[in-house]
C-alpha atoms as one frame of an Amber mdcrd trajectory, in Angstrom:
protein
   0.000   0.000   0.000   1.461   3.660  -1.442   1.120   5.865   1.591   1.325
   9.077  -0.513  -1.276   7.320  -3.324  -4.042   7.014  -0.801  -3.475  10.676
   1.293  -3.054  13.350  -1.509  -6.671  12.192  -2.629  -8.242  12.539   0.785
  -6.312  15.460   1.999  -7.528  17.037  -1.462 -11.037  16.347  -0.698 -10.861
  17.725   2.345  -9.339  20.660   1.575 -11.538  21.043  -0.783 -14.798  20.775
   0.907 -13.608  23.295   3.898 -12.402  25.856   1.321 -16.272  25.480   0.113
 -17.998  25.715   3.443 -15.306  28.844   4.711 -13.402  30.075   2.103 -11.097
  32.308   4.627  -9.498  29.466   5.296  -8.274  29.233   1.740  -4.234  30.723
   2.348  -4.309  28.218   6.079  -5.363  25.439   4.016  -2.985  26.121   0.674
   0.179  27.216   3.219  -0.277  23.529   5.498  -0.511  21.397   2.031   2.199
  22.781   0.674   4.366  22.609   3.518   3.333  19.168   4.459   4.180  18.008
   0.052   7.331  19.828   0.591   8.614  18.324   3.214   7.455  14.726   1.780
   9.651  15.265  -1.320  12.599  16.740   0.709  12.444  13.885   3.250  10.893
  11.087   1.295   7.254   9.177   2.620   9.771   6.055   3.869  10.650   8.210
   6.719   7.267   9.654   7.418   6.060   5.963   7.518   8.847   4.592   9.965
C-alpha cells in the first residue's frame, strides 16, 4: 500500500470541501498542504512511515 497514493486524494477532498464551506481558510489550508508536500519530497514518505 502507497502511503502518498491514498493521502493526496483525501487530503484534497478535504481541503476542498472546507475551502467550500469557509473560504477564509483558503491561504491556512494552501500554506499547510504545501508545507506538508514539501517536506514529503525533501524527506521522502519512507521516513514519514517509519
Amino acid at each position: 500500500m502507497n502511503f502518498n497514493v491514498l493521502l493526496t486524494p483525501m487530503v484534497s477532498l478535504i481541503a476542498g470541501i472546507l475551502i467550500l464551506v469557509v473560504p477564509r481558510l483558503l491561504n491556512f489550508i494552501v500554506a499547510i498542504y504545501l508545507i506538508i508536500i514539501g517536506l514529503i519530497g525533501l524527506f521522502g514518505t519512507g521516513h514519514l512511515l517509519h
